[in-house]
N, C-alpha and C positions, 0 to 999 in steps of 0.2 A: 519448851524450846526444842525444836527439832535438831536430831542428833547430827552435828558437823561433820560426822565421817560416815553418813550417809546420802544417798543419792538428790536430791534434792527435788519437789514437784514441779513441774511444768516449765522441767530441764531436759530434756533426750541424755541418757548415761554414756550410754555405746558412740564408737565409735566417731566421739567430738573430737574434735584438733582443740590444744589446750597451748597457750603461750607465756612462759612460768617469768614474772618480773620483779626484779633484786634491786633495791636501791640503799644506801645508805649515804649520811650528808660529809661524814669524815674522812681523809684517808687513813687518820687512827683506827675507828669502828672496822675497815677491810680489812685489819690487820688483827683482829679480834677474833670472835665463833659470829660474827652478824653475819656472814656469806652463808657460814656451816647452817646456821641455825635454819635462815630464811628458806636455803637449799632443801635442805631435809624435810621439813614441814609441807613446804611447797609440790613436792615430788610423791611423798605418801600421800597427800590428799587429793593430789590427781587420781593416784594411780587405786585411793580406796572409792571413788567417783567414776574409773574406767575410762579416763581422758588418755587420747592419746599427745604425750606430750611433745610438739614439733619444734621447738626455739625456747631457749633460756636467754634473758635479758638483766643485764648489768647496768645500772649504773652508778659506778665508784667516785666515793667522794662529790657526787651533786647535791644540792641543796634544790628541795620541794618547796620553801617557801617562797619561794619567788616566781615558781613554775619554771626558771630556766631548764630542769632534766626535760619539759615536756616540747622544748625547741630545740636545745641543743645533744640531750642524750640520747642513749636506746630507746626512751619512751616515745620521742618523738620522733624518730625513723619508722617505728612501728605504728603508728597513729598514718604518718606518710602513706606508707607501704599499705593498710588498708583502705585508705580514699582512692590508692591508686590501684584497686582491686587486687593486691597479689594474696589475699587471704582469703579464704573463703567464707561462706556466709555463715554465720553463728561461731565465729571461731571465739576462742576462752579467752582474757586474760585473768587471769589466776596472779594474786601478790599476797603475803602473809597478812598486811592489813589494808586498812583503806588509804592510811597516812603515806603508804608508799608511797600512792598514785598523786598525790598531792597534797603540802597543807597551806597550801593557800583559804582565801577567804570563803567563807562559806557558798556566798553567790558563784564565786569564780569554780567552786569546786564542781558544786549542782550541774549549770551549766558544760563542763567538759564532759561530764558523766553522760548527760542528755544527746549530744552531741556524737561521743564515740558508739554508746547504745545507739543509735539510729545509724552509723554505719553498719551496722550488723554484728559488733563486737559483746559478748555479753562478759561483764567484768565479776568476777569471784574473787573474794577472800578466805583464807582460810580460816582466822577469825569471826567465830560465828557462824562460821558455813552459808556466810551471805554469797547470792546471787542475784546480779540486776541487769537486766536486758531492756529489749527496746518494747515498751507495753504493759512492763512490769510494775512502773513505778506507783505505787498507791500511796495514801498516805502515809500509813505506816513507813514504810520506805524513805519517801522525802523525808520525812522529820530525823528519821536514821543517820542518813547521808549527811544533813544540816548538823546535825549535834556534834555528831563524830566529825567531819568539818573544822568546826567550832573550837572543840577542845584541843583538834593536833594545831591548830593556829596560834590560839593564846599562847600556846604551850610551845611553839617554837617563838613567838615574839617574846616571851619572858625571857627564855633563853640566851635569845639575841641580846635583849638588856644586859643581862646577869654579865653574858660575857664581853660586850660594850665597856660596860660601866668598869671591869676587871681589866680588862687592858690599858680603860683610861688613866684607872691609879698607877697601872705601871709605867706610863708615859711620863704621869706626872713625878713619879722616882724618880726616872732619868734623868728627866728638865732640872729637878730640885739639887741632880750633883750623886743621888746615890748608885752605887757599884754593883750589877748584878746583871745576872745571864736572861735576859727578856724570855727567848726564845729558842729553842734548841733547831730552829731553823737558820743555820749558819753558810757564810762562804766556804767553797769547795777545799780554801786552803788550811779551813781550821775544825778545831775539832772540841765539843765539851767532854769536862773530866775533872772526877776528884768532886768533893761535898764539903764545901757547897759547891755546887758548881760552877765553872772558872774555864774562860778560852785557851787554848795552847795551840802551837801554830806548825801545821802538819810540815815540817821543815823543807822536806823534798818538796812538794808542790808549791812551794812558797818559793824555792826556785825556779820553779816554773814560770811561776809569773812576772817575776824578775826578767829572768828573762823574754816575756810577752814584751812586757816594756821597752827594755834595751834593742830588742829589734824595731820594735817600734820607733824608738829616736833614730836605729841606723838607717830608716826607710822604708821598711818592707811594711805590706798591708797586711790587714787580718786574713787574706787570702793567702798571701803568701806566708805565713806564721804559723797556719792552722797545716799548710804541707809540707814545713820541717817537721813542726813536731810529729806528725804522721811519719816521716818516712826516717826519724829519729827512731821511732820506736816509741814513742812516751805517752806513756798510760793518760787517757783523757780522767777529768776528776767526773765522778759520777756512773751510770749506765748505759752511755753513749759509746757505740762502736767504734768512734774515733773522732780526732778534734776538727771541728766546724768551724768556722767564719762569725756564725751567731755569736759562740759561746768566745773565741777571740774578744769579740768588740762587746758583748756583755761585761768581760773583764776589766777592759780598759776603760769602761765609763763607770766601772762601780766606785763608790766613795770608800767601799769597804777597807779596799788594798793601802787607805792612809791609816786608817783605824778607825771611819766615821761612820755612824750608822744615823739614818733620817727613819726617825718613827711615821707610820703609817698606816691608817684603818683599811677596811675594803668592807664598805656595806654592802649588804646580801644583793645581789642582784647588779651592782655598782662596779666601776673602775676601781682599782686601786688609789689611793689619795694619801700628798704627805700631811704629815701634823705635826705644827711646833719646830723647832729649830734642829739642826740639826748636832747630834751627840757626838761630843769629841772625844776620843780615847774609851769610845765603846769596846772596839776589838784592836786586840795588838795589832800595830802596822806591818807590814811587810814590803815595803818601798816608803824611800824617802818621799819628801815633798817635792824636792828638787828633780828627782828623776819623773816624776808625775808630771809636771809642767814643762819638762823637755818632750814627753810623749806629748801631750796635750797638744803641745805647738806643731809638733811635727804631722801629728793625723789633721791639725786644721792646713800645713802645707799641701799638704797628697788633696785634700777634700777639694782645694781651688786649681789643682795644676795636675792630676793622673790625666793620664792619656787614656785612649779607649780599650777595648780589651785585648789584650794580646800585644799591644804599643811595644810595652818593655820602654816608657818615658825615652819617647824618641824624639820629642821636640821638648827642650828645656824652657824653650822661652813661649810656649802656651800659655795666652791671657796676657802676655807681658808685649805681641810683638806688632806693630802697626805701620801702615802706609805714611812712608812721606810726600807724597802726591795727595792723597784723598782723607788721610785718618782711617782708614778701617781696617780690622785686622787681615794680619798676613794670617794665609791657609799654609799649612804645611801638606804637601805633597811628598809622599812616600813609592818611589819608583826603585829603589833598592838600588845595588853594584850593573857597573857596566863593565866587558872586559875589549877593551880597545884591540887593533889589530897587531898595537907594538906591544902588546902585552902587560901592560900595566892595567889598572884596575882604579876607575872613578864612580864615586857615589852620585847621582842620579836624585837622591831628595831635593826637596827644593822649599821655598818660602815666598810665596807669592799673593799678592793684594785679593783678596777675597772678590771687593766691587767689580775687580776688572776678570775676573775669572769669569763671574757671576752673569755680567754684562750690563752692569749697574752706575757706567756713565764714566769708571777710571781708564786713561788711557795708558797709565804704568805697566808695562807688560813683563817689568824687569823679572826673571827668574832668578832670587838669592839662593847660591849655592849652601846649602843647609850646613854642611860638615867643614869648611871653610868658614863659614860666620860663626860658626859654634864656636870654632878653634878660635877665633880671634875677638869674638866677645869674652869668652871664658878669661883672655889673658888680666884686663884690667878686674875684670869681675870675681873672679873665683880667689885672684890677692886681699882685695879689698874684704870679700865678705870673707873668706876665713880667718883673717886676719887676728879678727877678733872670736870670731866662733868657736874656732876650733883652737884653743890655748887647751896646753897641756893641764890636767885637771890635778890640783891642789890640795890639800885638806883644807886651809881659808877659804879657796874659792869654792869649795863644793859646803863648806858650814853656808859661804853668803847666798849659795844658790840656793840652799834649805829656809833659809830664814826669809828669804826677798820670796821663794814660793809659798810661806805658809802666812806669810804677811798679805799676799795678793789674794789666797785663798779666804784672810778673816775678812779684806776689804771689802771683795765681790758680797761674803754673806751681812757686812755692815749696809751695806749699801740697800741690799734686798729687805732686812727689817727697817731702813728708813723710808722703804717705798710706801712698804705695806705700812706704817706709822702713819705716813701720808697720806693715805686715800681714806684712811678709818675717820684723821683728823678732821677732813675734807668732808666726808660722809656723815658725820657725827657734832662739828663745831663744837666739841672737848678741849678742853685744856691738857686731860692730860695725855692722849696721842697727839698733840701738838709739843709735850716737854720732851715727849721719848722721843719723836723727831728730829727735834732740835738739838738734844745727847747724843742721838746716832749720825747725824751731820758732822756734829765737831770731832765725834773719835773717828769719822769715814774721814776727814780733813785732818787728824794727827797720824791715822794711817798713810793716807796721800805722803805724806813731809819722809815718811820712814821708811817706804818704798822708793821715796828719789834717791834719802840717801844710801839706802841698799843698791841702788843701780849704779849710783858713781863710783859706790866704792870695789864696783866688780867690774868696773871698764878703766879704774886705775891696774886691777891687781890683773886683769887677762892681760894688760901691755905691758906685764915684768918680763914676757919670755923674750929669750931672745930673738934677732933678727935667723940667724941661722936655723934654728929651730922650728920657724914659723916657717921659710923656704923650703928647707925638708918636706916639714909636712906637707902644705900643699902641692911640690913636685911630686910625694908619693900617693898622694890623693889624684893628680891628675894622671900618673903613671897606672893606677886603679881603672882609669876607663879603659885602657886598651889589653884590660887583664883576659886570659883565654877563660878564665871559670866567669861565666853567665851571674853567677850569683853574687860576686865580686865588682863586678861591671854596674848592675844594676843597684846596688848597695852604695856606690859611686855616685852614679849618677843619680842617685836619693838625694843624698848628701850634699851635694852641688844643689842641686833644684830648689831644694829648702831652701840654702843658702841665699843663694840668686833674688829668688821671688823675696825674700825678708829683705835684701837691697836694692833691687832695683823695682823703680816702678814704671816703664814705661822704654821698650827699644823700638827707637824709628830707624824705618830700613828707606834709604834717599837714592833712587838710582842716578848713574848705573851701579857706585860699588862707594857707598858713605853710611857709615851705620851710627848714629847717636843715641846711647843707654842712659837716658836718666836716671839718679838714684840718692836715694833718701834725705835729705839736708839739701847742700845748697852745691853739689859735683854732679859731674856727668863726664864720661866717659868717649870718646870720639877716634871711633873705626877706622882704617879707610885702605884700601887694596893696593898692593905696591906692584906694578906691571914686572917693574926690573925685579925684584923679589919674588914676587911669584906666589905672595902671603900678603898676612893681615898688616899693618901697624898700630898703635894705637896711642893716645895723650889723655892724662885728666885734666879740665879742668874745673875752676867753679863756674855759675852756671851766668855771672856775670862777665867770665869773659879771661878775668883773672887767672894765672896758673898755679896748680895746686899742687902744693909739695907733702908727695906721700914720705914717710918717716921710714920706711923700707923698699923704697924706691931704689936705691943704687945700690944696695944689696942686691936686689933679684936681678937689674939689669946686669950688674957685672955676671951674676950667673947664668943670665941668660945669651951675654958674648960669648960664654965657649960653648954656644952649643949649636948647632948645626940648623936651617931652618925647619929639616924635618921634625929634631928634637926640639923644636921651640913647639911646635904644635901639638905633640905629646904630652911634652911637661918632662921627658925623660929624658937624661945624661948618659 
C-alpha cells in the first residue's frame, strides 16, 4: 500500500489549492477533540502533500445520512460555488474520511463522487491516502467507494435504530406514569441537578415569564414585551443579544410553562412529530392554569382586532363596525387634530361606509365622528363588559379560575383522543377503538357538565363585589385612556378592546347620528346624539323591544349626574 504521507501518482504536488472539509452529526461530538482531531490531520496531510490550503469547511452537528449537509451546509455551497466556477480547475477537497462526504446509500454516494469529479473537483481523504478525480476511476476504485459506502450506511442505520428504539422505551416510561429527566434539553427557565437527576426552577427567569404572561392579559404584544424587557435591562435566557418577538411568542405557546411536556421523534431528514399523549407534571409549573387561559384569550383578542402598525389600536371597534344603509363595513379614516381659529382643538378621524367611499353603489356619505361615537359607545359598553371581567380577584375566584382552566385544558386533549379513536374505528371496523371512543365521549360529556358548573359558579362569586367598587374601577380604567404616559393609554385601551370584542358582536352606525351595539345574549345597546347636549345619550334594551334593567344602573347614573358633560366623556370626576 502506498505511503498516505506521501505525494500520490498521477496527482500534481505543487502548488494545488486544497479545500479542508469537517463535519460531524452531533453538537455533543463539536464539543469533544472531533473538530481538533479532523483539524489536525487534515492540515499535516496537506501540507505533507504541499497543497496549498485556500478554505476550511464546517459542518456542525449535520447529519450525512440523509445527505441534507450536501444541500443545506458548507458542503453544499462548495459543490454551488464550483458549478458556478469560483474555484479553479483541479482544486482539492481533502476530508479525514470518505464517510464525511457522505453516508448515504451506496448508489447515491458513487453517483455524487462522479458528478463533483467531472466538475473538476478531485476529492482526497486522508485515510488511506486516497485520491479520486475525474478519469480515475477504475475498478479497483469503484468497488473502494462501494464498500466503504456500504459499511458508513449500515452502520449509521443501525445506529438510527439503536437510538429509535432507546427513546422509544423512554417514551413508553413516561406514558406508563414513571418519573425521570428524558432529556437534559430543557426550558430556558429551568435547570437539571443533583443524582439522580431532577428539575429545579431557575426562580428569576421564572419571573420572567410570569410576567410575559401578565403583560400579555394586560394587552401588550410580543412586540411590545420583547421592548420592556430590553429597555428593563433583563438578561435574555440563552445566547441571544437581546429579547425578540420569536422567542416572546415561543414562550407563550410552549406547554412547558404548566409543567407539560408532548414527547416527540424527529426522523433523520424529517420534521419534528409528536408521539403519544401528552405528559403531565413532566416539569414543575411556573404559571398557573388560570393565568395561561387569561393570556391565551387575550393573544386570540389582539389576533382578530390589532390595528396596522404603528395604529397604537385607534379604532376599538375594528371587525365589529358596519353600514346602516348597506351592511358593509365602516373604514376608519385617520385625519388626526384640527386647531380651529377660536382655539380649541377637534379630532378629524372619522368612520365611514367602505361601499360608498369605494364607489360600490352606497349612497351614505355620513362621516361618524370617531372620538365622539367611541365616547358614547364605550358609555353602555365598557359598564356592561367590565362589569363582570374585571371583579376584584379572590383566592375562590382565582382557585375556580385554575380548576375551570385545567378542566378546559383535560376536555380539549379528551376530545382530541376521541377523534383520533374515531378515525382508527372508522379505518379499521374494531371494536376496540370503537370502546375507547365511546369511554372518551362519555368522560368528554362528564367534563362538559363540570365545566358549566365551574362557569356558574364564577359568574355567581365575580357579582359579590360591590356596586361602588365596580364604578371605581371602571371610571379609573376609563380615566386611563386620557393618561399622558403612552404606555398607560394603550394598556387601557388593550383592556377595553378585549373587553368589547368578547361583548359585542356587531355596531350599526344609521345616519345621520343613531348608533345600535348589538351584544351577546338577547340586549343591545342604542346611541343617539343629543343637538341640545352636545353628546352622546344612550338606553339598553332587549332586542325584542322590551327594557332591560341593568342591576348597577342607578348607581352609575346617580354618579354620572354630578359630573359635568365633559367628565361624562372621560369617565372622570
Amino acid at each position: 500500500m502506498a505511503d498516505p504521507w506521501q505525494p500520490s501518482k498521477g496527482i500534481p504536488s505543487a502548488a494545488m489549492d486544497c479545500v479542508i472539509y469537517m463535519r460531524w452529526s452531533s453538537a455533543e461530538q463539536g464539543k469533544g477533540s472531533t473538530l481538533e482531531r479532523q483539524t489536525r490531520d487534515c492540515r499535516e496531510y496537506a501540507a505533507a502533500q504541499g497543497w496549498n490550503v485556500i478554505d476550511e469547511l464546517v459542518d456542525d452537528g449535520i447529519s450525512a445520512y440523509k445527505g441534507e449537509h450536501a444541500n443545506t451546509g458548507r458542503l453544499g455551497d462548495f459543490v454551488r460555488a464550483v458549478e458556478a466556477g469560483e474555484y479553479p480547475e483541479g482544486v482539492i477537497l481533502l476530508c479525514e474520511k470518505l464517510d464525511r462526504l457522505s453516508r448515504q446509500a451506496p448508489s447515491r454516494v458513487f453517483l455524487w463522487m462522479i458528478q463533483l469529479t467531472e466538475a473538476g473537483v478531485v476529492i482526497a481523504t486522508v485515510d488511506g491516502g486516497r485520491q479520486y478525480s475525474n478519469g480515475q476511476f477504475d475498478m479497483a476504485a469503484i468497488i473502494e467507494v462501494v464498500v466503504k459506502a456500504q459499511l458508513s450506511h449500515e452502520e449509521s442505520e443501525k445506529k438510527s435504530q439503536r437510538l429509535a428504539a432507546a427513546w422509544e422505551a423512554k417514551r413508553r416510561r413516561l406514558q406508563a406514569g414513571e418519573t425521570f429527566v428524558m432529556s437534559r434539553r430543557i426550558p430556558g427557565w429551568l435547570r437539571v441537578e443533583g443524582t439522580p437527576p431532577r428539575f429545579a426552577i431557575d426562580e428569576a427567569r421564572a419571573a420572567i415569564v410570569r410576567r410575559i404572561f401578565e403583560e400579555t392579559v394586560s394587552g401588550y404584544g410580543k412586540h411590545h414585551i420583547a421592548r420592556n424587557l430590553n429597555r428593563d435591562g433583563i438578561p435574555p435566557f440563552g445566547r441571544a443579544d437581546g429579547w425578540h418577538s420569536s422567542y416572546i411568542q415561543k414562550i407563550l405557546k410552549s406547554i412547558a410553562v404548566l409543567g407539560e411536556f408532548q414527547p416527540s421523534r424527529k426522523p433523520r431528514g424529517s420534521p419534528r412529530e409528536a408521539v403519544g399523549d401528552v405528559i403531565r407534571g413532566y416539569y414543575p409549573p411556573v404559571i398557573d392554569a388560570a393565568l395561561h387561559r387569561r393570556a391565551m384569550a387575550a393573544m386570540a383578542d389582539r389576533s382578530r382586532k390589532t390595528a396596522g402598525r404603528g395604529r397604537r389600536l385607534v379604532n376599538l371597534f375594528s371587525g365589529l363596525a358596519f353600514c346602516g344603509v348597506c351592511g358593509s363595513k365602516m373604514t376608519f379614516r385617520g385625519k388626526g387634530s384640527k386647531l380651529r381659529a377660536d382655539g380649541t382643538v377637534v379630532s378629524e378621524d372619522y368612520l365611514i361606509c367602505d361601499s360608498y367611499q369605494r364607489g360600490r353603489g352606497c349612497d351614505s356619505g355620513t362621516h361618524f365622528n370617531y372620538r365622539l361615537w367611541e365616547d358614547g359607545i364605550l358609555g353602555p359598553s365598557i359598564c356592561e363588559a367590565l362589569w363582570e371581567r374585571q371583579t376584584a380577584p379572590t383566592a375562590e375566584v382565582n382557585e375556580l379560575e385554575i380548576a375551570l382552566a385545567e378542566a378546559e385544558r383535560e376536555q380539549q386533549a379528551t376530545r382530541s383522543k376521541a377523534a383520533l379513536a374515531l378515525d382508527l374505528a372508522l379505518e379499521t371496523n374494531r371494536q376496540e377503538p370503537r370502546s375507547a371512543w365511546m369511554a372518551l365521549v362519555a368522560e368528554a360529556d362528564l367534563l362538559d357538565a363540570r365545566i358549566g358548573s365551574l362557569r356558574d359558579r364564577l359568574t355567581i362569586l365575580r357579582g359579590q363585589v360591590t356596586p361602588e367598587e365596580n364604578i371605581e374601577r371602571i371610571t379609573s380604567l376609563q380615566d386611563a385612556l386620557q393618561d399622558d404616559d403612552e404606555d398607560v393609554r394603550f394598556e387601557a385601551r388593550s383592556k377595553i378592546m378585549a373587553a368589547l370584542h368578547n361583548l359585542i358582536t356587531r355596531v350599526t352606525f344609521h345616519p345621520p347620528a343613531y348608533v345600535v351595539a348589538d351584544m351577546i345574549g338577547d340586549r343591545e345597546a342604542h346611541i343617539e346624539y343629543n343637538d341640545l347636549m352636545g353628546d352622546t345619550e344612550w338606553t339598553m334594551s332587549r332586542k325584542d323591544g322590551q327594557p332591560f334593567a341593568l342591576p348597577w344602573r342607578s348607581e352609575l347614573e346617580a354618579f354620572r349626574e354630578t359630573m359635568t358633560p365633559g367628565e361624562r366623556r372621560t369617565g372622570t370626576k
